[in-house]
BALO-415315 format. One record per residue: z, x, y of N, C-alpha, C in turn. Coordinates in steps of 0.1 Angstrom, whole numbers, padded with zeros to 4 digits, always signed. Example, Ala and Ser with C-alpha at 12.3 -4.5 7.8 and 13.67 -1.06 7.14 Angstrom:
BEGIN
+0078+0132-0057+0078+0123-0045+0078+0132-0033;+0071+0128-0022+0071+0137-0011+0079+0129+0000;
REM end
This chain:
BEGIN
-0101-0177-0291-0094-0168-0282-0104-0158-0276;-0101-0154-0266-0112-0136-0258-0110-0132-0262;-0120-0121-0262-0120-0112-0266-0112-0101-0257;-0110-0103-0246-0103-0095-0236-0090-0103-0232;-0079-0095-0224-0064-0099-0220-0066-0106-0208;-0067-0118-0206-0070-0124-0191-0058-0119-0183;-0047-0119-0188-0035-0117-0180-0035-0098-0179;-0044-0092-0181-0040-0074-0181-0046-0069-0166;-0034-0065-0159-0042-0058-0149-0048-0049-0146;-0055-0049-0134-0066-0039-0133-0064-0035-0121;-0061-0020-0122-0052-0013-0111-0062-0002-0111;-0055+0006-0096-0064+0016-0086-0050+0028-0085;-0052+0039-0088-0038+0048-0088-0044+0057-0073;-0038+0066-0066-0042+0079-0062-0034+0085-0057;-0030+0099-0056-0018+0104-0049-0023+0116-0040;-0017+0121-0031-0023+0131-0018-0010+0139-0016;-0010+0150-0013+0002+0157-0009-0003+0159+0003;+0009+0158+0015+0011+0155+0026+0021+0161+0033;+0016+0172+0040+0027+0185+0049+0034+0181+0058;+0041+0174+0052+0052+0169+0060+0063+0164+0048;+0079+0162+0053+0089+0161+0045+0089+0145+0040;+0099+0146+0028+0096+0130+0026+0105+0123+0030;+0111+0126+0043+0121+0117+0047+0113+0110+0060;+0104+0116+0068+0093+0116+0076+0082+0109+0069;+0077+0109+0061+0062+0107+0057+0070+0091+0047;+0086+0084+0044+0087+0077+0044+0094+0068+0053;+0095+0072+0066+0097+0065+0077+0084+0060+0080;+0073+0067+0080+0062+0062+0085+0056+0056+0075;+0058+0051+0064+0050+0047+0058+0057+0031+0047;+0073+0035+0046+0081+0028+0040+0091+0018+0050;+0103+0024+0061+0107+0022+0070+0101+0016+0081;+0088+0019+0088+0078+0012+0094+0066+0006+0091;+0066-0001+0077+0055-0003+0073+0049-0014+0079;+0055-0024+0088+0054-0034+0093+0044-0032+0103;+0050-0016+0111+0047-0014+0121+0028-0006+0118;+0030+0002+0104+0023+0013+0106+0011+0007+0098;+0013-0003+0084+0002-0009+0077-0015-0008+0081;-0015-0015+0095-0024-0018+0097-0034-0005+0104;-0028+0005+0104-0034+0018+0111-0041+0022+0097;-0036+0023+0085-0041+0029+0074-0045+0018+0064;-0051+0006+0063-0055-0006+0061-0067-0008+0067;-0078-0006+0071-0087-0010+0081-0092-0022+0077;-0093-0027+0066-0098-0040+0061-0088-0048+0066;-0077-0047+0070-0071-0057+0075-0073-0061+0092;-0076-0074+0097-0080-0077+0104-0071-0086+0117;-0062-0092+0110-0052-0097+0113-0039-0094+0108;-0022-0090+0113-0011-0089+0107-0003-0091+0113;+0009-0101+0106+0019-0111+0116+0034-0105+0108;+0045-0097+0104+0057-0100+0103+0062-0115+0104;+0066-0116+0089+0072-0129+0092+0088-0130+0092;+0095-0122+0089+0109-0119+0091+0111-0108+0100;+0103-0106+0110+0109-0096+0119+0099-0082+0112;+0104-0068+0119+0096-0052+0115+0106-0051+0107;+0122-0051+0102+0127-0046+0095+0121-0048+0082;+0122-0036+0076+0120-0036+0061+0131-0038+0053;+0129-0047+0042+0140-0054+0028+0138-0060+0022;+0139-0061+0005+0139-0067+0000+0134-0082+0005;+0124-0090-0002+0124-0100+0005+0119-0105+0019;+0113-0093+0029+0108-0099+0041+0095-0094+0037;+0085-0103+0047+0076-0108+0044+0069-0111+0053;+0052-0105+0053+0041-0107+0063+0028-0115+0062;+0020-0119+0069+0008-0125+0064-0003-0118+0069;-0011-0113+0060-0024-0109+0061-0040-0110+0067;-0047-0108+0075-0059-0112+0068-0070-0099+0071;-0075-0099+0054-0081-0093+0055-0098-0089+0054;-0107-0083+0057-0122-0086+0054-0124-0077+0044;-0131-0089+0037-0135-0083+0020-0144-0092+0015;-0159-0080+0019-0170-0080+0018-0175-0094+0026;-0173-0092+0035-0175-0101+0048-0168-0117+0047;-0159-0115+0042-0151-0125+0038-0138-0126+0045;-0131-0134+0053-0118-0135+0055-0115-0137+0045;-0096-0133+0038-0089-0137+0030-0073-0132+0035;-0067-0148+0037-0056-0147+0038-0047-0144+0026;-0035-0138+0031-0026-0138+0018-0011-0131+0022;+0000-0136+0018+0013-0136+0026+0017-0123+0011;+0023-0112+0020+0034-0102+0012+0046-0104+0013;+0052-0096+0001+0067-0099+0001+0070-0086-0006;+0078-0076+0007+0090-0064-0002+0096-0070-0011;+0091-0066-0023+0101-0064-0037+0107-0057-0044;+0103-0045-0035+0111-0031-0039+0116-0021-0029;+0126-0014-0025+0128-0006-0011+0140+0005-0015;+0132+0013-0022+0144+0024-0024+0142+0035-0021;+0150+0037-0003+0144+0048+0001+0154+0064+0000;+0144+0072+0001+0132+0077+0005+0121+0076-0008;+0125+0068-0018+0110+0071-0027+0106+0061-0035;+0107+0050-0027+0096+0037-0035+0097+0025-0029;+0082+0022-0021+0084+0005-0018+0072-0003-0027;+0077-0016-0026+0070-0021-0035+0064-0036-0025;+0054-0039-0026+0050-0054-0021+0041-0062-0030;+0044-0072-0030+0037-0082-0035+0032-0097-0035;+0022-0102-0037+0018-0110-0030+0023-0121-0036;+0029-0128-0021+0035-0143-0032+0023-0156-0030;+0014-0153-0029+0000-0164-0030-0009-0158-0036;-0010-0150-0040-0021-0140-0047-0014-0126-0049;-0024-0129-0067-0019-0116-0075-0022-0107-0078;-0012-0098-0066-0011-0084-0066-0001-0077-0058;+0000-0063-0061+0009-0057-0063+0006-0043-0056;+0014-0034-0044+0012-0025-0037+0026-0016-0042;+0023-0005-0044+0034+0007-0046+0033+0022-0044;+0038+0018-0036+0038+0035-0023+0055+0044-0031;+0051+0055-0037+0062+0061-0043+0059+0074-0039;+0071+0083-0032+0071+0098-0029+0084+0108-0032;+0078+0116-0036+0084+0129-0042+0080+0140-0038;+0094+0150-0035+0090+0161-0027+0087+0175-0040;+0089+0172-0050+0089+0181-0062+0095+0197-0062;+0105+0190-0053+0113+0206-0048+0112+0213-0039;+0100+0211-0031+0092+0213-0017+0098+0206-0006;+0107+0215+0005+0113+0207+0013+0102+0199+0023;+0090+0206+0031+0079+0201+0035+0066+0194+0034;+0067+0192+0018+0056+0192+0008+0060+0173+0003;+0053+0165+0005+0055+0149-0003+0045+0148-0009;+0046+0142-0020+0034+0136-0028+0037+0122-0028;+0026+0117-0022+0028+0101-0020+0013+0098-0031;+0023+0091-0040+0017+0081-0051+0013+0067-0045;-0002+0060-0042+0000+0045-0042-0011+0039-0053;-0004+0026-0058-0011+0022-0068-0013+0005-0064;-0024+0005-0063-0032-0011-0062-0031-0020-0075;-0028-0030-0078-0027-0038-0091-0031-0054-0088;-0043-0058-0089-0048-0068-0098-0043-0075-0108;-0027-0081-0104-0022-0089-0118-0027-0097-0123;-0038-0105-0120-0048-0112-0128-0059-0116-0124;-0072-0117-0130-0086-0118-0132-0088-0129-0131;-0096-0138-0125-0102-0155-0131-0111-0149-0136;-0112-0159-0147-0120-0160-0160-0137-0154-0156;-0139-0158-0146-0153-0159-0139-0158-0142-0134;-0144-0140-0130-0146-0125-0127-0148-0112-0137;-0144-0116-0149-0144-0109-0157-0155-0100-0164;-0169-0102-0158-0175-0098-0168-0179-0082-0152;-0171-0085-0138-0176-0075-0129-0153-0070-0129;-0152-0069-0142-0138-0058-0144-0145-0047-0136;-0155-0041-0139-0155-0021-0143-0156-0020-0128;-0169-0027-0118-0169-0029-0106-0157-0033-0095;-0148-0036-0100-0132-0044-0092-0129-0035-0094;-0122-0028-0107-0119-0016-0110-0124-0005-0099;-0134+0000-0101-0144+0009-0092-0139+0007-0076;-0138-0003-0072-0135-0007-0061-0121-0009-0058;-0109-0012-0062-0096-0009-0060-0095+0005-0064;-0098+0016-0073-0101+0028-0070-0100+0036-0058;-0111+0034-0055-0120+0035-0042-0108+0032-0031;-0106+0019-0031-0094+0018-0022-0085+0023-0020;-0079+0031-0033-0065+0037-0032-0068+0049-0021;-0078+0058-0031-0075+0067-0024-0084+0069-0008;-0090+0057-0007-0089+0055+0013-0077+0054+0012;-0065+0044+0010-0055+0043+0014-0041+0058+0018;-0044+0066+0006-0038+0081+0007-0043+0084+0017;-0054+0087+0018-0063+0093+0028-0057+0094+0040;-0060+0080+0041-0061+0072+0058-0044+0082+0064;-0034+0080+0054-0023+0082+0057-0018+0094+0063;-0025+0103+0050-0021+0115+0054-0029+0120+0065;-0040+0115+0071-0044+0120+0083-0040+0109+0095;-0037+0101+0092-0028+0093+0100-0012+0106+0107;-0005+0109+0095+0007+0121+0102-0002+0136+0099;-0012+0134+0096-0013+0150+0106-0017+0147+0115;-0017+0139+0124-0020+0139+0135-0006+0137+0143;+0006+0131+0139+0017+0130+0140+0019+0140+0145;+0027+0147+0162+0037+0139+0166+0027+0129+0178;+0014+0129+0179+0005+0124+0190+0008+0107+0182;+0016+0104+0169+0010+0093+0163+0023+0088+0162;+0026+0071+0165+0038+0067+0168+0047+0061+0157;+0057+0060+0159+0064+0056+0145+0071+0065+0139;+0067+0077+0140+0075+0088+0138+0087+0090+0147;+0086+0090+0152+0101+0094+0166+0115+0094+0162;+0124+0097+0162+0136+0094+0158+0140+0099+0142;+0130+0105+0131+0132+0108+0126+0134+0126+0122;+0146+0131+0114+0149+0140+0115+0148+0143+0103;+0137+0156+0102+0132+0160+0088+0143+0164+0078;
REM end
């Protein structure tokens, strides 16, 4: 047997509070994610909706992304959509797992958006660069917060927002 759990994943957490309410900061991020993904994603290079922009359970986009000068395709699927505070996506060709969760913690204008990157499984081969993947999904998350929350401060000049009533 390993000495290690081939099947344990290796996730990236980060969370950002973001001045704006979370009925807003999950329109643009939850409700238009179809639309908005690829603004706060930069590794992604290509992005196609395959059931249409609505967001649900079960619709689904194809990817591609550059990683480390590599294309890699790979098709998502909403598996979780409870709004205002949790979507969930995951890859139905490769294993991994996206979860964008927000809480206002009693703060009408105040969201704390949680996203967590997950690595559900390792090939064997990869295993001995865990701490470096690790390090680097990391790294990613909180670009991903980042990107976001200066993505809507710049909001209302940033689109996707419209129509929504704090």
């Amino acid at each position: 047997m390993f000495p290690f759990d081939i099947s344990h994943p290796v996730v990236g957490r980060a969370s950002v509070e973001i001045n704006k309410p979370v009925k807003l900061v999950f329109h643009f991020v939850g409700e238009k994610f179809f639309d908005n993904y690829p603004k706060w994603a930069l590794e992604v290079s290509d992005f196609k909706p395959l059931t249409g922009t609505d967001i649900f359970v079960g619709a689904k986009a194809q990817q591609t992304r550059q990683e480390q000068g590599q294309k890699v395709e790979s098709v998502l699927e909403v598996s979780e959509f409870e709004p205002p505070r949790k979507v969930t996506l995951k890859g139905v060709d490769a294993p991994f797992r996206n979860t964008y969760q927000f809480s206002d913690n009693g703060k009408q204008d105040l969201t704390e958006l949680e996203f967590s990157f997950e690595l559900l499984e390792l090939e064997l081969f990869m295993w001995p660069f865990e701490k470096l993947i690790r390090m680097a999904i990391e790294e990613g998350a909180e670009n991903t917060v980042e990107n976001i929350k200066n993505l809507l401060a710049d909001e209302p000049n940033n689109l996707s927002t419209q129509g929504v009533k704090a």
